[in-house]
N, C-alpha and C positions, 0 to 999 in steps of 0.2 A: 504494500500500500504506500500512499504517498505519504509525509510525512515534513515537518519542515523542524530541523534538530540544530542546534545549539551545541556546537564545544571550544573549547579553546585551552593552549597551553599556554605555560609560562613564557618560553620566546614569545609566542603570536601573541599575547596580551600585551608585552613590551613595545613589538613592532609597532600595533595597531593605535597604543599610546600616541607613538610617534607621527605614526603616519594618518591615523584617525582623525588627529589635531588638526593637520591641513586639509584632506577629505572627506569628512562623514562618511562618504558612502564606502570608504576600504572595507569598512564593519558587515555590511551587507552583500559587497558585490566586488569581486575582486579574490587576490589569488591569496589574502589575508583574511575574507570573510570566515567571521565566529560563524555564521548562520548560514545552512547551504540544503535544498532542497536533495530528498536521498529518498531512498526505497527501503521500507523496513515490514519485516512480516506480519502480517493481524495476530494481534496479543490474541493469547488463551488466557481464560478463568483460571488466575492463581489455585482457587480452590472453592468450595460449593457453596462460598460466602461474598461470591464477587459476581459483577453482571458484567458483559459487554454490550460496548453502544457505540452505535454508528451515527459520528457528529454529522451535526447539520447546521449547528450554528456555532463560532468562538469568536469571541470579541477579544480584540486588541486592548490588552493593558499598557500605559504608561510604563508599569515594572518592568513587561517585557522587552519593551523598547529601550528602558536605562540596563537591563540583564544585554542586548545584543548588540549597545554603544557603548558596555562596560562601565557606565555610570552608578553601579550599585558600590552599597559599601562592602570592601574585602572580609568583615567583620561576617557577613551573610556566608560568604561561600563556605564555613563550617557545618552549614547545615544542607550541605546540595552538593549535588555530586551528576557529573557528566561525561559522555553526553545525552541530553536530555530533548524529547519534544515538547517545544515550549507550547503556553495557551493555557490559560487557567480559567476562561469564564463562557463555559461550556453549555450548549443544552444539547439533548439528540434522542435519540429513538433505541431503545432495549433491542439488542437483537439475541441474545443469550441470558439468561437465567438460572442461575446457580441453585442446587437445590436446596441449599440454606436460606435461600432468598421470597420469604412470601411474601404479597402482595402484590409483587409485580410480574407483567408480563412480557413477552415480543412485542412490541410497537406502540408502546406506553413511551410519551413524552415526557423526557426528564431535564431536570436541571442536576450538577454536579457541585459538591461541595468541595475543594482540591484539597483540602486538610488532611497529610497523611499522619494520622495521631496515633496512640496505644490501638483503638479498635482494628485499623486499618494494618498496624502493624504486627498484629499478633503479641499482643504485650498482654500477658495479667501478672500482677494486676498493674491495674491502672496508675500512672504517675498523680501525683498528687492535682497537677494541675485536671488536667485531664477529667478525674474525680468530683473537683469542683466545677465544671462544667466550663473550662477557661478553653480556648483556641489555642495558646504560647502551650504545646504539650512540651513535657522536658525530655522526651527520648525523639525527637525529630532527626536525630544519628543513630538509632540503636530498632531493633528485632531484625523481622525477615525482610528488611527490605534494605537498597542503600540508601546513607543520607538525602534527606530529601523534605524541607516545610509541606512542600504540595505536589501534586503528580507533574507537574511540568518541570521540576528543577531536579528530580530525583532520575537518575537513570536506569528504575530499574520498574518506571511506570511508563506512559505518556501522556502525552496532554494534548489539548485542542487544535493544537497544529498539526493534525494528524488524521488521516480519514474513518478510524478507530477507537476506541479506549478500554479499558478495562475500570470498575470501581469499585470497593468496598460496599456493600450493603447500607453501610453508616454516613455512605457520600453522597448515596442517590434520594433525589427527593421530585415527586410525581409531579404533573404539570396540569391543573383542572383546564379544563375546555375553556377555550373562551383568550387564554394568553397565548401570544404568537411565540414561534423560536426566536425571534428576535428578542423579546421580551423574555422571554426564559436564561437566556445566555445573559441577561443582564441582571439577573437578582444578583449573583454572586457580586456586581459592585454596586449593587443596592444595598446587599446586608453588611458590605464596609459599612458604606456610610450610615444606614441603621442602626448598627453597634455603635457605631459612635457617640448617636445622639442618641441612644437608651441607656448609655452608660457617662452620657453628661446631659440629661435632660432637663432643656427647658423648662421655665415654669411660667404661670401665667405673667401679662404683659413685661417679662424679661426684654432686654435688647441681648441681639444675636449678632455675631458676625461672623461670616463664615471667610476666610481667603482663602483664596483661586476659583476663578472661574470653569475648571475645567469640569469633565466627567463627576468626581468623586463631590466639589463645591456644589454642583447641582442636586446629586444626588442625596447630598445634608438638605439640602431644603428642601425637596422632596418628602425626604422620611418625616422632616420636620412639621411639614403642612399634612399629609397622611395620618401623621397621629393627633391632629386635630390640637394644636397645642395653639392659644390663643398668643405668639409671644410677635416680637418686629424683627425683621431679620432683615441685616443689610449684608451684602456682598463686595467683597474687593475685587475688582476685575481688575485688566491689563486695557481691554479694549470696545470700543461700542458692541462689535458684535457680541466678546462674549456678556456684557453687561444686557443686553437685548436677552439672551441666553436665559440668565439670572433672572431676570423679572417676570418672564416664561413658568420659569418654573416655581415661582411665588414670591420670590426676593419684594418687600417692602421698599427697599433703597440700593442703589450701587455706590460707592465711590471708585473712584480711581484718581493717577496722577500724581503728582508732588504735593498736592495739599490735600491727600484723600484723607489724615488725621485733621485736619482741619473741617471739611465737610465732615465728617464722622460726629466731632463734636455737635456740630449743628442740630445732628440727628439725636443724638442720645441727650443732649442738654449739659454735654460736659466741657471741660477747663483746659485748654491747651498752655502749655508752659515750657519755654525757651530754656535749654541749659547754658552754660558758658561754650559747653561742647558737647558736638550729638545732636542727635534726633528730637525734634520734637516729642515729649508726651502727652498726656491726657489724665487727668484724673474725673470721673463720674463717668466712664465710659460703658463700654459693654459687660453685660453679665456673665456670657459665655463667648468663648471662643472658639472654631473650630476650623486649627489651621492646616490646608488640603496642599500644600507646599513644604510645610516641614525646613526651611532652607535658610539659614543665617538671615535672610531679609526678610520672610514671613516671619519666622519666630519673632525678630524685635517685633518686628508691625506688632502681633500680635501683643505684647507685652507694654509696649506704648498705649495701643487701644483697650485693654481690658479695667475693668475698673477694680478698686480696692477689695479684697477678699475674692475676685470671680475666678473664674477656672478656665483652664486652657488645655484642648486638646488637641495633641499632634497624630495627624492621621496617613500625610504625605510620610513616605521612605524617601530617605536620602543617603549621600553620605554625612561626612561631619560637619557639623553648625558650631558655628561661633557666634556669641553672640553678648554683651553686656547683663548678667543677672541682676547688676542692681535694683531694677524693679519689681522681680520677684519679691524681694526683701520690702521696700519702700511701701508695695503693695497687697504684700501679704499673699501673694497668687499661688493658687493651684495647678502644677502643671501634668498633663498626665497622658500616657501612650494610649490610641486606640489600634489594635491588627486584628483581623481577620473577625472573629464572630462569637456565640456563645450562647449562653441560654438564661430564660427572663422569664417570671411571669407575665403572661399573657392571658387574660379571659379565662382566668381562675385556672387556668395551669403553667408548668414549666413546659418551656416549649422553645425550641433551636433559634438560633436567628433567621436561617435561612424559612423556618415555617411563617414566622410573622411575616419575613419579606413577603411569603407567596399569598398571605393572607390578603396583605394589605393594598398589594396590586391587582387581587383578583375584586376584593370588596371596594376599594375605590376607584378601580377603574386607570389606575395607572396608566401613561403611554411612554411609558420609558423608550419604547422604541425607536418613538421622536427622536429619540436624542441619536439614532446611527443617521449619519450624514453619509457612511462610506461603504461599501461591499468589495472585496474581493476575493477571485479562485486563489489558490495555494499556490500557484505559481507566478502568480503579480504578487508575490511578497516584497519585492525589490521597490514598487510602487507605492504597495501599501507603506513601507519605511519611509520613504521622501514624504508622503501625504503626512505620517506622522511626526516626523522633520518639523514641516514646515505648516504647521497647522492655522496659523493665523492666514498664510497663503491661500490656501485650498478650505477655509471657513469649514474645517473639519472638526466635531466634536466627537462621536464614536465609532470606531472604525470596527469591520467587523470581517471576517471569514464566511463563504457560505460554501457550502459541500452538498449542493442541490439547486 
């Protein structure tokens, strides 16, 4: 089958340093490319506890795109191991059924959760994390599988860049009538940002602020307006379209520009104040913050903007931030990581992330799908990179794979 795989060594990650810095595309297309379109055989059912599924749809992440320009941080590659078919936000059709596996059948629409944790890996018992229903499991390098956070970084799974997959029982989750593949391949970055904001939730008439305009920015205020939370949410953007974006999707306010802490103030009723040196800040500003950048200049933003005692959650992956704490201190702030997903109650039960997400697109009508701007077959992947490149170019917001 076709398959679109990721590896790179120590020379070739040096070269591509080098030579990546003057070309982008050495990364994709050339006799350097980490990423190269190959033939690899249809996975078997590890064992009577796994389904196979024949993708039909996988949307392009951001991560995968810093995973195949080498932009991630080296601190990650302990837990991943290659090479790997990249593609983690999956939906497709059950073509095999394990006999451990009921409930599901042949041609049951599913969505994929890429979490390869204790279940998936054959661990009991369960690491502590895991136990408490956290997403960060602490054996992400350890049972029958090799290192690997998710099936697309692990080489001993695949992921949605592939016309295949194989998934634990504990990954798949059913797809009610009514939701397209489109939409199905998009919960998995819907329940990011879901987690996010059920693990820093709003309260009534709060000020919000979410930075970055991209994918994941939108899809906080999404989750945000889906759980019916009366609060004001303003967006940092970069540019009209994505600001146009942001108000789409329920954004109250945008700022952007050199004086966006300045309009901010206006908005929230707070105090801007000059240092001797540095950045403007803000005191009375937002209550929460949810920064979708994660990047030495998000973060200050963020820190500048938040107001005395609120909370800040970083949801963007990066590598290292630098960034002034003093205002942590000054303002008392909460800072705190959100990745991947986990379990909450919901309507008088404990229930997955990835369930409310499907709840809550199928009960309000969700059109996440709006949000693919892009389609492409498995072998314009060299295409689909410059479109993700150059996103402000090509007024790209989610780009996506289709295998039908």
């Amino acid at each position: 089958m076709k398959a679109l795989q990721f590896n790179v060594s120590v020379p070739q990650f040096l070269a591509l340093k080098i030579f990546g810095s003057v070309n982008k595309t050495a990364h994709y297309a050339g006799p350097l490319s980490a990423v190269r379109r190959v033939d690899v055989p249809e996975p078997k059912l590890p064992s009577g506890d796994w389904v196979k599924i024949k993708v039909r749809r996988c949307g392009v992440c951001a991560s995968d795109v810093n995973t195949i320009m080498l932009k991630n941080s080296p601190a990650w590659s302990a837990y991943t191991s290659f090479p790997s078919v990249l593609g983690h936000e999956i939906a497709g059709t059950i073509s095999e059924v394990g006999a451990g596996v009921p409930g599901f059948q042949a041609g049951d629409l599913v969505a994929i959760c890429p979490l390869l944790n204790c279940k998936a890996r054959g661990i009991e018992p369960e690491c502590q994390a895991c136990r408490q229903g956290l997403s960060c499991c602490e054996n992400f390098a350890e049972g029958k599988l090799p290192p690997g956070t998710a099936i697309d970084v692990c080489k001993g799974t695949l992921g949605g860049y592939g016309e295949y997959i194989v998934a634990h029982k504990s990954q798949v989750y059913k797809i009610p009538q009514g939701i397209s593949p489109e939409a199905a391949a998009l919960i998995e970055p819907f329940a990011i940002a879901l987690e996010a904001v059920l693990s820093n939730k709003p309260e009534k008439d709060e000020q919000v602020l979410v930075i970055g305009g991209g994918v994941i920015g939108n899809m906080i205020i999404h989750a945000i307006r889906a759980l019916d939370i009366p609060c004001k949410i303003t967006a940092a953007v970069s540019s009209n379209f994505t600001a146009a974006l942001a108000m789409k999707s329920g954004a109250d306010h945008t700022v952007s520009g050199k004086y966006q802490l300045e309009e901010a103030a206006e908005i929230t009723g707070g105090k801007c104040y000059v240092p001797l040196l540095g950045p403007t800040s803000m005191m009375r500003g937002f209550d929460r913050v949810f920064d979708c950048l994660s990047k030495s200049d998000s973060v200050t933003m963020a820190l500048r903007a938040v107001r005395t005692g609120g909370v800040i959650s970083l949801i963007g992956l990066s590598s290292e931030v630098k960034f002034d704490p003093t205002l942590i201190w000054v303002k008392l702030v909460t800072i705190k990581g959100s990745l991947y997903y986990g379990f909450h109650d919901w309507e008088g039960k404990t229930k997955h992330t990835f369930d409310i997400a499907i709840d809550l697109i199928s009960k309000k009508g969700l059109k996440l799908q709006d949000m693919v701007t892009h389609k492409f077959k498995l072998d314009e992947y060299k295409k689909m990179m410059n479109v993700n490149i150059h996103k402000g170019k090509f007024k790209a917001v989610k780009t996506m794979f289709v295998y039908d």
